[in-house]
N, CA, C and O atoms as CSV, one atom per row, in Angstrom:
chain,resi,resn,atom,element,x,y,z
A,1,UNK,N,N,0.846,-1.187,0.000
A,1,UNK,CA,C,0.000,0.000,0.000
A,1,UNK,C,C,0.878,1.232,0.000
A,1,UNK,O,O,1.977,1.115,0.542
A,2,UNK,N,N,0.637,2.081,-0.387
A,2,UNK,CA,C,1.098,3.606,-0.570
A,2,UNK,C,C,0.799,4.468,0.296
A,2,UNK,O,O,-0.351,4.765,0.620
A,3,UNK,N,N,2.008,5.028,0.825
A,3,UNK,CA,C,1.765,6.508,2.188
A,3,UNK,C,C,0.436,6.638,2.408
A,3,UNK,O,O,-0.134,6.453,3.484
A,4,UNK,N,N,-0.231,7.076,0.996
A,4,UNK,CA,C,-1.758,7.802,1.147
A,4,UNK,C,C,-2.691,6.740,1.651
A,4,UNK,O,O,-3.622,6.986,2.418
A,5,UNK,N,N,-2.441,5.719,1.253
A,5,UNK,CA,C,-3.142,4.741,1.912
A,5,UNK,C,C,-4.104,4.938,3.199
A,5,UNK,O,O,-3.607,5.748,3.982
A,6,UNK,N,N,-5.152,4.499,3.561
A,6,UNK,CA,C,-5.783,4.446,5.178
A,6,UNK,C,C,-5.043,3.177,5.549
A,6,UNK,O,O,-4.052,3.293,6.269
A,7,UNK,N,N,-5.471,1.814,5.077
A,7,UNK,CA,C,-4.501,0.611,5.426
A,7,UNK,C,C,-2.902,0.591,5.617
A,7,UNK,O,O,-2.017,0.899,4.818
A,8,UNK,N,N,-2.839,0.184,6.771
A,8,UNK,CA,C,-1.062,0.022,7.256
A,8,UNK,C,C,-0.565,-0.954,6.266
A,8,UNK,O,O,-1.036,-2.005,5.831
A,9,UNK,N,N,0.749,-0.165,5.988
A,9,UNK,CA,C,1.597,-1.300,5.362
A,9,UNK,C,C,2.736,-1.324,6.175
A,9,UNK,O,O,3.240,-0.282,6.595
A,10,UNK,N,N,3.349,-2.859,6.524
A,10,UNK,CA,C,4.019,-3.238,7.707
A,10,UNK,C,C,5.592,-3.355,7.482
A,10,UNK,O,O,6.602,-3.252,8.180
A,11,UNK,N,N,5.199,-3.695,5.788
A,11,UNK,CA,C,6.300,-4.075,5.119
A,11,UNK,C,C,7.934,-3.488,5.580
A,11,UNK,O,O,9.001,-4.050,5.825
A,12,UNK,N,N,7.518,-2.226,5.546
A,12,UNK,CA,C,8.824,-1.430,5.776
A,12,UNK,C,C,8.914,-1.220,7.473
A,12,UNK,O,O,9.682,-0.295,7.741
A,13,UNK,N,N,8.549,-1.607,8.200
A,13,UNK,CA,C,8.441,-1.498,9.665
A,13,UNK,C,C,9.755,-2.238,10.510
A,13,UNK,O,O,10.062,-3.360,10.106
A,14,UNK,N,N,10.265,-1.871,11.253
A,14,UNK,CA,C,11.012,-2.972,11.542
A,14,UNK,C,C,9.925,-3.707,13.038
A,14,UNK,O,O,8.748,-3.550,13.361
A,15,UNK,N,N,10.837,-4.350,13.494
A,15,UNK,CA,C,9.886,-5.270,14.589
A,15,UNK,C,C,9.602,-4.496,15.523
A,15,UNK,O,O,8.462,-4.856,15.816
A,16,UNK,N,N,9.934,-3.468,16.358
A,16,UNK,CA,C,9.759,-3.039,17.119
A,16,UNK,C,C,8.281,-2.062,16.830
A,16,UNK,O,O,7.151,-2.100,17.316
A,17,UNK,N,N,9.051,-1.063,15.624
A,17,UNK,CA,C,7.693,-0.287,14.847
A,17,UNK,C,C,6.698,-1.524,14.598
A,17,UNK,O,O,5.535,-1.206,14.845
A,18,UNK,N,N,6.800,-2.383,14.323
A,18,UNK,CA,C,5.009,-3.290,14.202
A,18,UNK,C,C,4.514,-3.834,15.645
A,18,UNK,O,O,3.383,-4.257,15.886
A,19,UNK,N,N,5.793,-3.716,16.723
A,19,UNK,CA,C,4.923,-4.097,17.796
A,19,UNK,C,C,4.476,-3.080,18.824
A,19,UNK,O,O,3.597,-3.286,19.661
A,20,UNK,N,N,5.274,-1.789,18.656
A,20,UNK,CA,C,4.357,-0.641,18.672
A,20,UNK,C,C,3.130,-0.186,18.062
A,20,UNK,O,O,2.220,0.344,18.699
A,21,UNK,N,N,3.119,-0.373,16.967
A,21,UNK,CA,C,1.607,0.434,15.776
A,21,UNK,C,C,1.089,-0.983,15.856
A,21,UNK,O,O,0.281,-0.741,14.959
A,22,UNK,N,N,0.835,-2.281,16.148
A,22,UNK,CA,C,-0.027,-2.831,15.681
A,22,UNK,C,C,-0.622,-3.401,17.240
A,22,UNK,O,O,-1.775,-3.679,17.569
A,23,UNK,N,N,0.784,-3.453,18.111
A,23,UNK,CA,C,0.251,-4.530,19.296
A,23,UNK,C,C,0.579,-3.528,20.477
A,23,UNK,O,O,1.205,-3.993,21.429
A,24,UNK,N,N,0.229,-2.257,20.501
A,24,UNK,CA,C,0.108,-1.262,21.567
A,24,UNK,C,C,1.462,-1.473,22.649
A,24,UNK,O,O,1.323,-1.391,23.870
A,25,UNK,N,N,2.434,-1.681,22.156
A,25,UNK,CA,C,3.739,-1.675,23.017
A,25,UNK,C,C,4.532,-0.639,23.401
A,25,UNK,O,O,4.131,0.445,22.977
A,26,UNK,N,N,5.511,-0.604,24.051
A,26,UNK,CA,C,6.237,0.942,24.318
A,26,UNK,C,C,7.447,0.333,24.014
A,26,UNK,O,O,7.696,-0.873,24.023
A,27,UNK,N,N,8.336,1.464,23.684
A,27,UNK,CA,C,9.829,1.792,23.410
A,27,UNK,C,C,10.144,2.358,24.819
A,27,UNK,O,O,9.357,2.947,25.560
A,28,UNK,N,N,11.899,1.966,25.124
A,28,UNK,CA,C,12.388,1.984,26.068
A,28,UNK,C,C,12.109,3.910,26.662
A,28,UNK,O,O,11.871,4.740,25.785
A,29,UNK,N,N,12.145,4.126,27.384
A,29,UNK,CA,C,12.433,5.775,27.787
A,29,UNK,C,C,13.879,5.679,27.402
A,29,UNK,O,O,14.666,4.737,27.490
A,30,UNK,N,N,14.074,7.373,26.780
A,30,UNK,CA,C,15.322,7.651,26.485
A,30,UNK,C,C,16.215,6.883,25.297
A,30,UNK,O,O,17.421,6.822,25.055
A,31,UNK,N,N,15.134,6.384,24.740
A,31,UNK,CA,C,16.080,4.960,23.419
A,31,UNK,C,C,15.590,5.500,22.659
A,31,UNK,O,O,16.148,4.925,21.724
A,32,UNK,N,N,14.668,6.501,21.979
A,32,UNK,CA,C,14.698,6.878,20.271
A,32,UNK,C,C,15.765,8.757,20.333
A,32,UNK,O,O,15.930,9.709,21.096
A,33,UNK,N,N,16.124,8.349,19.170
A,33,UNK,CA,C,16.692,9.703,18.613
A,33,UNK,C,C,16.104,10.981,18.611
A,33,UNK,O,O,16.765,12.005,18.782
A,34,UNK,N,N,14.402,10.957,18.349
A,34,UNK,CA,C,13.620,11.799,18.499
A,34,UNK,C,C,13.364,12.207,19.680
A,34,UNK,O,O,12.840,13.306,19.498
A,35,UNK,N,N,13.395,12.061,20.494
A,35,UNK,CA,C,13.250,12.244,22.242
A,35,UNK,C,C,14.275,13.752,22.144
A,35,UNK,O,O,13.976,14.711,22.856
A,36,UNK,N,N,15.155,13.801,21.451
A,36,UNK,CA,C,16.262,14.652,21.680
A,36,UNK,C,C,16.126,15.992,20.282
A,36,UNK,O,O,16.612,17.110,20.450
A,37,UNK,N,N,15.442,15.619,19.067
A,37,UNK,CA,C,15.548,16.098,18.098
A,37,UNK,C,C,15.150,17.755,18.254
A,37,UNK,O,O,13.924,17.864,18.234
A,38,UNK,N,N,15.737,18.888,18.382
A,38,UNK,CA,C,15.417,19.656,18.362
A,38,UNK,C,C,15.000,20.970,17.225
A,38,UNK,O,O,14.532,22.100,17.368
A,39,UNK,N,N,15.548,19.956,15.787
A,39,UNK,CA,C,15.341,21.213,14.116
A,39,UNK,C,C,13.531,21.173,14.140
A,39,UNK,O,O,12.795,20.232,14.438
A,40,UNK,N,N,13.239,22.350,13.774
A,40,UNK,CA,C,12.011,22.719,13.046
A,40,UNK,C,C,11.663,21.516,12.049
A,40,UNK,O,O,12.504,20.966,11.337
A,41,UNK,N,N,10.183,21.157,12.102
A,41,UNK,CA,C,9.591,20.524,10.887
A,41,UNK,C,C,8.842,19.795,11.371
A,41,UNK,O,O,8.593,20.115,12.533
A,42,UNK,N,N,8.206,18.704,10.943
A,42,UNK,CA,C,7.628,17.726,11.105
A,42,UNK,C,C,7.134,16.508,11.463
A,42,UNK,O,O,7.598,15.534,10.870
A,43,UNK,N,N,6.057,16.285,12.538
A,43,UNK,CA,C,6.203,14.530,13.065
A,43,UNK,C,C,5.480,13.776,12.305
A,43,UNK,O,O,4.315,13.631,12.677
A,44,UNK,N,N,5.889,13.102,11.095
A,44,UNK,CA,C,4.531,12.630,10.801
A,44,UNK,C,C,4.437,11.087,11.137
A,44,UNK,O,O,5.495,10.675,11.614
A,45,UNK,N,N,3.147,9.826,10.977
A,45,UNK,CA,C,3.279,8.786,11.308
A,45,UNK,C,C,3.823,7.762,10.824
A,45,UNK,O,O,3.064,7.227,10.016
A,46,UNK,N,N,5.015,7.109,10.966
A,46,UNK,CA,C,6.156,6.232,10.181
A,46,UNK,C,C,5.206,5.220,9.316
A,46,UNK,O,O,5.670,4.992,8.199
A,47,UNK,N,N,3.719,4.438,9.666
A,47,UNK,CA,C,2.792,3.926,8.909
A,47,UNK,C,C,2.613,4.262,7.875
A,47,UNK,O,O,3.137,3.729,6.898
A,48,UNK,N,N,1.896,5.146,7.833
A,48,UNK,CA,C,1.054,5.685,6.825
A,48,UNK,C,C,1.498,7.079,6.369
A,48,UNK,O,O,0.907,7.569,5.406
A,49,UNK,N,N,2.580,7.834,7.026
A,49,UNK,CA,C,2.473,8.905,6.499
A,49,UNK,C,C,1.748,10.335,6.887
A,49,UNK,O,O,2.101,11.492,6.659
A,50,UNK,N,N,0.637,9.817,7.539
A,50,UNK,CA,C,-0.236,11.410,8.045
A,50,UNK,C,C,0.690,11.926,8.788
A,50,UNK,O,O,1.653,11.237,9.125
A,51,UNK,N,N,0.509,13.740,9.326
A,51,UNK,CA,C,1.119,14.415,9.603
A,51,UNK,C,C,0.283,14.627,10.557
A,51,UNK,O,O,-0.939,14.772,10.510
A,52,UNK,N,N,1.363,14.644,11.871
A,52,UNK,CA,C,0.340,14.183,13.272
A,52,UNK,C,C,1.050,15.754,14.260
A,52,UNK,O,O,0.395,16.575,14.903
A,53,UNK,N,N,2.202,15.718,14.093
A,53,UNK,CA,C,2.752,16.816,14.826
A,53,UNK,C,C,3.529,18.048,14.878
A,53,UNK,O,O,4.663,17.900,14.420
A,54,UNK,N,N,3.288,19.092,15.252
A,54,UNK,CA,C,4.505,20.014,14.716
A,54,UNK,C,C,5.642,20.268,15.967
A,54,UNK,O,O,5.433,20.240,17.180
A,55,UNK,N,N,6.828,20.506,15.289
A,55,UNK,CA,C,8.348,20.601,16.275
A,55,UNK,C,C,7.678,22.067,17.267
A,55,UNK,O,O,7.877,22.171,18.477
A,56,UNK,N,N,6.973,22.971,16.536
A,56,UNK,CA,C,6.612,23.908,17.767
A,56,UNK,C,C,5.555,23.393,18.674
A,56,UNK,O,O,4.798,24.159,19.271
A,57,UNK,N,N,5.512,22.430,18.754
A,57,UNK,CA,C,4.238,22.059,20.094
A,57,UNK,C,C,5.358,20.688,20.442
A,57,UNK,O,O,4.841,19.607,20.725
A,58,UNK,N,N,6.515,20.778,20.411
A,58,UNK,CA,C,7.314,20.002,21.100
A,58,UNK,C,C,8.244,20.116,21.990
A,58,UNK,O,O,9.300,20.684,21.715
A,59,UNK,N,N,7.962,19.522,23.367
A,59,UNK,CA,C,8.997,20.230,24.649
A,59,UNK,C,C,9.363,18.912,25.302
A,59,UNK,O,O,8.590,17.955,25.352
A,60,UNK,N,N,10.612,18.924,25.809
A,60,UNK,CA,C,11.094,18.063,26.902
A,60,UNK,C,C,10.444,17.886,28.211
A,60,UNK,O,O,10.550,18.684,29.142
A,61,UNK,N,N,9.778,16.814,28.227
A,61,UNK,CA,C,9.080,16.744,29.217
A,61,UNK,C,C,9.815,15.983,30.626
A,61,UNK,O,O,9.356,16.130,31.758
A,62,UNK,N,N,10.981,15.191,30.322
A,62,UNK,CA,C,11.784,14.571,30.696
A,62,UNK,C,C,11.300,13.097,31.144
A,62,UNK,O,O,11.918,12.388,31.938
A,63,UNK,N,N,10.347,12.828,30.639
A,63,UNK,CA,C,9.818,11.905,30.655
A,63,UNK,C,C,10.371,10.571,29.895
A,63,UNK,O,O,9.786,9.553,30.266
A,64,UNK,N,N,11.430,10.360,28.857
A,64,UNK,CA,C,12.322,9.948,27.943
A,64,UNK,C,C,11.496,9.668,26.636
A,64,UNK,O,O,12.026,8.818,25.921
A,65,UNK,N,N,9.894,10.379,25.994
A,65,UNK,CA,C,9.288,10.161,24.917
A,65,UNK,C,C,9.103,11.397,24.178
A,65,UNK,O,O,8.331,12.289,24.530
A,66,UNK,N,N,9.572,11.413,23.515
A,66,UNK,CA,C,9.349,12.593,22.217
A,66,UNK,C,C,7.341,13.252,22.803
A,66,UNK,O,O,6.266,12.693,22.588
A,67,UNK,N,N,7.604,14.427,23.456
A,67,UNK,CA,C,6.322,14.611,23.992
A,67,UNK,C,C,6.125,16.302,23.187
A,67,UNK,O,O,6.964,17.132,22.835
A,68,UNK,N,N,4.606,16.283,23.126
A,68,UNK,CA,C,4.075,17.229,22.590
A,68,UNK,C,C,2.444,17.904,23.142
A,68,UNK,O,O,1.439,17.388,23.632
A,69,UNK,N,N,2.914,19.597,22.680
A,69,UNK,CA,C,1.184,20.221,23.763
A,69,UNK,C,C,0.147,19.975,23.603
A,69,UNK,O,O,-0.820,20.110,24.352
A,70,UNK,N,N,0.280,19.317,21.924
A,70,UNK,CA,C,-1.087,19.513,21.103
A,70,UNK,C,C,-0.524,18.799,19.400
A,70,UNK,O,O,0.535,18.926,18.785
A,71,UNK,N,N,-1.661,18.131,19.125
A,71,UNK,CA,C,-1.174,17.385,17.843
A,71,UNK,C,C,-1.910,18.271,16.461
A,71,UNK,O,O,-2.989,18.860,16.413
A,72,UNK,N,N,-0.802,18.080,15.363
A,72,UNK,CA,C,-0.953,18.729,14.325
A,72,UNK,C,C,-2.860,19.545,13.859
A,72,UNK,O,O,-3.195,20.636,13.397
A,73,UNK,N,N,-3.398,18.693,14.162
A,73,UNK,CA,C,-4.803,18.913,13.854
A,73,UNK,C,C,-5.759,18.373,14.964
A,73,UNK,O,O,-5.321,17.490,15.701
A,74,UNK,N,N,-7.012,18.828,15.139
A,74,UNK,CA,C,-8.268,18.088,16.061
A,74,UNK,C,C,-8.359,16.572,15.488
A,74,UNK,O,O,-8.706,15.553,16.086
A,75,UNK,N,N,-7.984,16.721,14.291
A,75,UNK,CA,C,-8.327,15.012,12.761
A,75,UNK,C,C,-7.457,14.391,13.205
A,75,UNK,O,O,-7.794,13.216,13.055
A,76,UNK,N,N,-6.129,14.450,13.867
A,76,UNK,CA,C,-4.751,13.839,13.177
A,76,UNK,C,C,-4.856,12.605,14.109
A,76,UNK,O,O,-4.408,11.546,13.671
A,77,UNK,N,N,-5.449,12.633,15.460
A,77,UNK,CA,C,-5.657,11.381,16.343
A,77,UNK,C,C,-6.573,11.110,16.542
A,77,UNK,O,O,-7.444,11.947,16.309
A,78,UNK,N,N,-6.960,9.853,17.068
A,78,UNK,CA,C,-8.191,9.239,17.747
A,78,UNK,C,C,-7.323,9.187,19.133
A,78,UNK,O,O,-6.308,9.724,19.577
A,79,UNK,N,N,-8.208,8.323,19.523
A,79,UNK,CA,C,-8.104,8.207,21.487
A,79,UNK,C,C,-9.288,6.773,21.757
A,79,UNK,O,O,-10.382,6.580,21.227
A,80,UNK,N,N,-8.593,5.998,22.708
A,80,UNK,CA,C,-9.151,5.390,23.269
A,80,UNK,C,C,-8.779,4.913,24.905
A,80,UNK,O,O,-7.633,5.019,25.342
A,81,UNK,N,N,-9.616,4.519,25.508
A,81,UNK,CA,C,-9.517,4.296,27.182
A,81,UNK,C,C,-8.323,3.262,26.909
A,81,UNK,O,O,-8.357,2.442,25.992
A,82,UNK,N,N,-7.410,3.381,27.693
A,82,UNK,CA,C,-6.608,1.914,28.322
A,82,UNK,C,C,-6.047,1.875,29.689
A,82,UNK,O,O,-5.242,2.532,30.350
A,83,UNK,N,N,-7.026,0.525,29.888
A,83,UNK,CA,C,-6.434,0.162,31.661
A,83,UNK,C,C,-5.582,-0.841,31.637
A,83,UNK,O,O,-5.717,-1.476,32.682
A,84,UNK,N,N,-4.856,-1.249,31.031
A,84,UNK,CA,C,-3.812,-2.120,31.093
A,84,UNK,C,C,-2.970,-2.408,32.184
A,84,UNK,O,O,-2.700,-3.555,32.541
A,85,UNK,N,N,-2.457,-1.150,32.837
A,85,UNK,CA,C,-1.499,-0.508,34.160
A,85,UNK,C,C,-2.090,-0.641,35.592
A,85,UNK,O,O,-1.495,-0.348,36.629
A,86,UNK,N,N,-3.384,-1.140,35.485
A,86,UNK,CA,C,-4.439,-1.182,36.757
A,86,UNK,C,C,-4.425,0.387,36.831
A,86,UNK,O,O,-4.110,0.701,37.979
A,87,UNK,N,N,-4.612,1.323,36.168
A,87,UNK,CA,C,-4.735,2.829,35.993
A,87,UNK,C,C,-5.241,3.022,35.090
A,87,UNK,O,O,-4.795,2.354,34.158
A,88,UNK,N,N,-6.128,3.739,34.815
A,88,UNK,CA,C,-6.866,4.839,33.669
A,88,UNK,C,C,-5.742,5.358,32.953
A,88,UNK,O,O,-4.882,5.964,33.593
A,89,UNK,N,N,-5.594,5.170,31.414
A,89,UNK,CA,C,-5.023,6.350,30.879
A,89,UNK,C,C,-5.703,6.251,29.868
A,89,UNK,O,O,-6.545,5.374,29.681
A,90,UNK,N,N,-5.267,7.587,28.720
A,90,UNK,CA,C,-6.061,7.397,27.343
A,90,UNK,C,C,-5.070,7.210,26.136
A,90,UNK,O,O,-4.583,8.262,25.722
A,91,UNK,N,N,-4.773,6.311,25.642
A,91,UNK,CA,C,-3.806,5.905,24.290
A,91,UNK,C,C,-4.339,6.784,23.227
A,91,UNK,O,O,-5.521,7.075,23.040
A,92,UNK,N,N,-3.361,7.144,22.598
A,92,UNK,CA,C,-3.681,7.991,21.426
A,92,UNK,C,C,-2.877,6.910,20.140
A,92,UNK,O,O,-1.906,6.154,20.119
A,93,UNK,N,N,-4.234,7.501,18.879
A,93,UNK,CA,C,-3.234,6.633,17.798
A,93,UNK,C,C,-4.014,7.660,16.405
A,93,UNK,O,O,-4.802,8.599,16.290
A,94,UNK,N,N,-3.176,6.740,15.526
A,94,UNK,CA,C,-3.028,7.769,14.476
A,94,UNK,C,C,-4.427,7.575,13.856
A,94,UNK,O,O,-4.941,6.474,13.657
A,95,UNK,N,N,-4.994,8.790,13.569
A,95,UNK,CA,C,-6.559,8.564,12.716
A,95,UNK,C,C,-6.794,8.282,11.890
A,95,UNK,O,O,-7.937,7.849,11.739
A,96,UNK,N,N,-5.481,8.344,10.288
A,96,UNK,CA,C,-5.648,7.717,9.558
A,96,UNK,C,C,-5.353,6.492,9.467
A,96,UNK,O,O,-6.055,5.838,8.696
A,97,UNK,N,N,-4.458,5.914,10.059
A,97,UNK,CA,C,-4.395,4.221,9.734
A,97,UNK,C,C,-4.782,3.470,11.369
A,97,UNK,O,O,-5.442,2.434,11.286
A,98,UNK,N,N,-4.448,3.888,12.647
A,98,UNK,CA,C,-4.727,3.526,13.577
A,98,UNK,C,C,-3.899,2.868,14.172
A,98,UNK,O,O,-4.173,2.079,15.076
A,99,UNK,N,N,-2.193,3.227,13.518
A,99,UNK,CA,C,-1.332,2.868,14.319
A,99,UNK,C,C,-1.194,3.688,15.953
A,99,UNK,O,O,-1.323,4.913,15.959
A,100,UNK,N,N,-0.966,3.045,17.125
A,100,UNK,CA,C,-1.080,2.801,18.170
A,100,UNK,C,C,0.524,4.330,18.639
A,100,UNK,O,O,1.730,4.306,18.394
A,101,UNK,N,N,0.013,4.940,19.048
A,101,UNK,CA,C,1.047,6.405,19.160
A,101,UNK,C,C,1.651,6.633,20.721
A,101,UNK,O,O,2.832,6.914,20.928
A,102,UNK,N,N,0.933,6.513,21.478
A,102,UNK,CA,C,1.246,6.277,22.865
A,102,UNK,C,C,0.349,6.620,24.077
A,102,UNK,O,O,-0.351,5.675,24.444
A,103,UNK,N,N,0.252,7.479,24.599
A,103,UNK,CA,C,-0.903,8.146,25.767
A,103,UNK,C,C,-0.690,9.561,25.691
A,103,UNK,O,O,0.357,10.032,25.247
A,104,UNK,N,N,-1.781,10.353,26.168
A,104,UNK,CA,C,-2.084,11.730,26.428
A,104,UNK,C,C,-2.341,11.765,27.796
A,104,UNK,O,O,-3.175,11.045,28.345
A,105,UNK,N,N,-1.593,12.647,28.399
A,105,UNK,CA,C,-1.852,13.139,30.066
A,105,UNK,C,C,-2.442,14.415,30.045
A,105,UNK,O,O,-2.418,15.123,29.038
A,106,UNK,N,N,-2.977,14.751,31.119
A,106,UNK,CA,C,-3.217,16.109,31.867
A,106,UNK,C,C,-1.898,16.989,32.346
A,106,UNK,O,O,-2.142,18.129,32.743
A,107,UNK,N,N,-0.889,16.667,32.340
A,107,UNK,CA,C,0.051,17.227,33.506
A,107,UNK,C,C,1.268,17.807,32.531
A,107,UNK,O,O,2.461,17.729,32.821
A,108,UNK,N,N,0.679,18.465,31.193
A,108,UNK,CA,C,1.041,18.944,30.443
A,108,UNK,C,C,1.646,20.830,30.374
A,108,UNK,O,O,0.899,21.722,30.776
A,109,UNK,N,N,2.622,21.040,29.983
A,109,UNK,CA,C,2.574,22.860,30.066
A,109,UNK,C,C,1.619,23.484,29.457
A,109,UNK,O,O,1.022,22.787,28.637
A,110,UNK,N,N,1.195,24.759,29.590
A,110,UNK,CA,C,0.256,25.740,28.939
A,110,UNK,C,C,0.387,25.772,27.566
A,110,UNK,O,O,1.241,24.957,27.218
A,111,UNK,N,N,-0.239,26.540,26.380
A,111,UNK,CA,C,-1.794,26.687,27.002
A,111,UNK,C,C,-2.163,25.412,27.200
A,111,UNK,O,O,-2.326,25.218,28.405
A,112,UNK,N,N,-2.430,24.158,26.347
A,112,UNK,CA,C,-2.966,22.877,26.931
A,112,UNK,C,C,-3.193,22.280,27.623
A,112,UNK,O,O,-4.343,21.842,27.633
A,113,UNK,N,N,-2.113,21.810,28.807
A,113,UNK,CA,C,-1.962,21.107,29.443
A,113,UNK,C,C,-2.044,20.167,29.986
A,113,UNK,O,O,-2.298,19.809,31.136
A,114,UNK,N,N,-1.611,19.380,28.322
A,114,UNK,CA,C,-1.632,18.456,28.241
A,114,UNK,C,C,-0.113,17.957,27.573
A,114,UNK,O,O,0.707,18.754,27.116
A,115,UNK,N,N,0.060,16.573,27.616
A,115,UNK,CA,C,1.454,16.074,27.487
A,115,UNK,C,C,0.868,14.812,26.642
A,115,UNK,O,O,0.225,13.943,27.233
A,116,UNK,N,N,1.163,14.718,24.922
A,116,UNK,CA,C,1.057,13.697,24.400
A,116,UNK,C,C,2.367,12.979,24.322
A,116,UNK,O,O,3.371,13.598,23.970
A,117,UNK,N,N,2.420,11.593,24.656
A,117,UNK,CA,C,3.930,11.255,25.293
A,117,UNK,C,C,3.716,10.272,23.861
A,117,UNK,O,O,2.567,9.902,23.621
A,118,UNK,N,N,4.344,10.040,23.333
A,118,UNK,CA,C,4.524,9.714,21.973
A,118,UNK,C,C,6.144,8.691,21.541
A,118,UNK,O,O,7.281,9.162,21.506
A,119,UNK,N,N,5.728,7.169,21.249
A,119,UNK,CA,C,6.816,6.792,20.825
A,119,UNK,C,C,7.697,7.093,20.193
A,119,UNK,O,O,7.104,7.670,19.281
A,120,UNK,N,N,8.806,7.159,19.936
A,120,UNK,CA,C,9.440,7.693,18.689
A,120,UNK,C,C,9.779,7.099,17.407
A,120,UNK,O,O,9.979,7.545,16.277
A,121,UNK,N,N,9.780,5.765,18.031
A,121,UNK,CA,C,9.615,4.421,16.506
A,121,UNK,C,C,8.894,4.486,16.012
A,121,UNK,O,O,8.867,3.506,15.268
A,122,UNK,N,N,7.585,5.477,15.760
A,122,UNK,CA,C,6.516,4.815,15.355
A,122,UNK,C,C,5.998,6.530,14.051
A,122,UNK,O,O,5.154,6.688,13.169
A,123,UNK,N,N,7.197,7.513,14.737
A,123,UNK,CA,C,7.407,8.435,14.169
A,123,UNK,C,C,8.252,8.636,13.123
A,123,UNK,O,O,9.356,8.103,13.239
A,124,UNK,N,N,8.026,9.294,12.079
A,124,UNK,CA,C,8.748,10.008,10.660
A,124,UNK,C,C,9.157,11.612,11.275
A,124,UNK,O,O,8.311,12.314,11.828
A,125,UNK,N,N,10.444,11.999,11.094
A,125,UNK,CA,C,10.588,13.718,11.287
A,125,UNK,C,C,11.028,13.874,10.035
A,125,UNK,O,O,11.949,13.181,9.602
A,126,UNK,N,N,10.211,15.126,9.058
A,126,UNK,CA,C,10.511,15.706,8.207
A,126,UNK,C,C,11.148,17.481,8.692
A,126,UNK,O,O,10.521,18.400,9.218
A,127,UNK,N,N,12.511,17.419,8.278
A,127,UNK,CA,C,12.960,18.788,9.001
A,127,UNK,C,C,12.400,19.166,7.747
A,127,UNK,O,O,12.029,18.519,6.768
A,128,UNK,N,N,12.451,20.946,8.157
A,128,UNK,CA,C,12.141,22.147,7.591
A,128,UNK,C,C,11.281,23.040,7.748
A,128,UNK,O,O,10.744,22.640,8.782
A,129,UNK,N,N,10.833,23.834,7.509
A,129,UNK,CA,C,9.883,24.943,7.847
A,129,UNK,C,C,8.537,24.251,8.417
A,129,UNK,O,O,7.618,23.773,7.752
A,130,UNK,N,N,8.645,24.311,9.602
A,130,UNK,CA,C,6.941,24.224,9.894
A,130,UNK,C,C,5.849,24.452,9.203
A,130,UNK,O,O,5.439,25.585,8.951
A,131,UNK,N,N,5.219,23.240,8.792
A,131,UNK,CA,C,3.841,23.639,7.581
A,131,UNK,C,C,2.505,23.797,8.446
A,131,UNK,O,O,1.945,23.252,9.397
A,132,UNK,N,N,2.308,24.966,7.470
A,132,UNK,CA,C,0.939,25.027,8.668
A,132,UNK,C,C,-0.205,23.965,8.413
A,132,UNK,O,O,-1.181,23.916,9.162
């Protein structure tokens, strides 16, 4: 299948990216490159391609996950409940294909305040000018 695609293609995934986006897993804290990436541009979803985040709604949360205030668009995620942890949280994943992105907190900086804590395997960064 092709970027534009809604259907995931796995093909190019390595194992970790398919057991993140398909089987709701986490990457180590502090183990992707993106956690640290600080150039202008783009998060988009390593699946499919949609464009989920921008580098200006991205801050160190110190949490060790590429975290962000607010995602590219109201469209760009879904959300669903997960109690997995014997705790409430809410998993966020990508809206166009429904690869599995990570959780959204409350305990986020302004204005939002909120903290989308976001794998980084499961992410594409396109540097360059922030697109609106």
């Amino acid at each position: 299948m092709s970027k534009d695609s809604k259907a995931p293609d796995a093909a190019d995934l390595t194992d970790e990216q398919k057991a993140i986006a398909f089987e709701e897993a986490t990457e180590a804290p502090f183990s992707h490159p993106l956690n640290a990436e600080k150039r202008s541009g783009e998060y988009k979803c390593a699946v499919c391609g949609a464009p989920l985040f921008s580098s200006g709604d991205k801050y160190d949360s110190g949490s060790g996950w590429p975290s962000f205030t607010k995602p590219k668009s109201d469209e760009a995620l879904g959300s669903k409940t997960d109690r997995k942890l014997m705790r409430t949280r809410t998993e966020v994943h990508c809206a166009n294909c429904g690869a599995h992105m990570g959780h959204v907190f409350d305990d986020g900086p302004g204005p939002t305040g909120q903290r989308f804590c976001i794998n980084g395997s499961v992410l594409d960064f396109e540097p360059g000018e922030i697109p609106e």
